[in-house]
C-alpha positions in Angstrom: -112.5 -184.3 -162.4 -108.9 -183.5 -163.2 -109.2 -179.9 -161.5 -109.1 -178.1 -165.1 -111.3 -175.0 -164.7 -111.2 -174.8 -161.3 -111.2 -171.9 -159.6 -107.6 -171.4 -158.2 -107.2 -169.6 -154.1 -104.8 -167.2 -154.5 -102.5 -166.3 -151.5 -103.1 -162.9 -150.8 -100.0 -161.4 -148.7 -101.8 -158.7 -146.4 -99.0 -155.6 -145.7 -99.0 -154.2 -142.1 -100.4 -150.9 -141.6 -97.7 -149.1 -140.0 -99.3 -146.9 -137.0 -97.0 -143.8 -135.8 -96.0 -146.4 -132.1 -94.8 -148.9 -134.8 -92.9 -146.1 -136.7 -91.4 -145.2 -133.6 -90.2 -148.4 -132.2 -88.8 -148.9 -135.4 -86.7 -145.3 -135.4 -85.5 -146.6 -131.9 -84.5 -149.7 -132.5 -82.6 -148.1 -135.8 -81.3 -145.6 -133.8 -79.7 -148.6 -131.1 -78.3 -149.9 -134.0 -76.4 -147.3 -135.3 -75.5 -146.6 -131.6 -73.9 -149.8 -131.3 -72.4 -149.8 -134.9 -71.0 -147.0 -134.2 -69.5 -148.4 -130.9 -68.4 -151.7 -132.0 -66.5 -149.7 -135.4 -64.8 -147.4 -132.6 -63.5 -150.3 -130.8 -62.3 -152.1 -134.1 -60.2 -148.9 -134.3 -59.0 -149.2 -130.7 -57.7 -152.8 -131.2 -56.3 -152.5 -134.5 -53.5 -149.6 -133.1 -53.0 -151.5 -130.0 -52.2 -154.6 -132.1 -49.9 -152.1 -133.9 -48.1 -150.9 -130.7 -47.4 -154.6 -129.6 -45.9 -155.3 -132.9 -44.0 -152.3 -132.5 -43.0 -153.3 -128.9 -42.4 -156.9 -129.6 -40.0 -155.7 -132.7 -37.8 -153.5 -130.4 -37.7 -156.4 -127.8 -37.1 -159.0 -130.4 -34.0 -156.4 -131.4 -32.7 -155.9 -127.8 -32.6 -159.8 -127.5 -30.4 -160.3 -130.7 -27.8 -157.2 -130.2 -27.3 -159.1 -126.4 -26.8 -162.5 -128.1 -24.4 -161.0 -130.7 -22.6 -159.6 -127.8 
């Protein structure tokens, strides 16, 4: 009546079988990842010195434009 004793369905999570095409496509796929990692962390690198330069540039520009004020 109040569902005491009853028998209770149990989900039952069934794990993929993992066939050697799947294991594959998963290598690939891990493989365009680390491709690209690596790609996007090389052009982190890239932009981080160019910021650097332009500070660098913008500093000696910012100092030209003072000393011909001063003058």
């Amino acid at each position: 009546m109040f569902g005491f004793g009853k028998k209770k369905d149990e989900n039952v999570i069934e794990e993929p079988e993992f066939s050697a095409d799947n294991k594959k496509t998963i290598e690939e796929s891990l493989a365009a990842f680390s491709f690209i990692s690596k790609a996007v962390i090389e052009k982190k690198d890239s932009l981080a010195d160019e910021e650097a330069n332009t500070i660098k540039e913008l500093d000696k520009v910012k100092k030209s434009y003072t000393q011909a004020i001063e003058k």
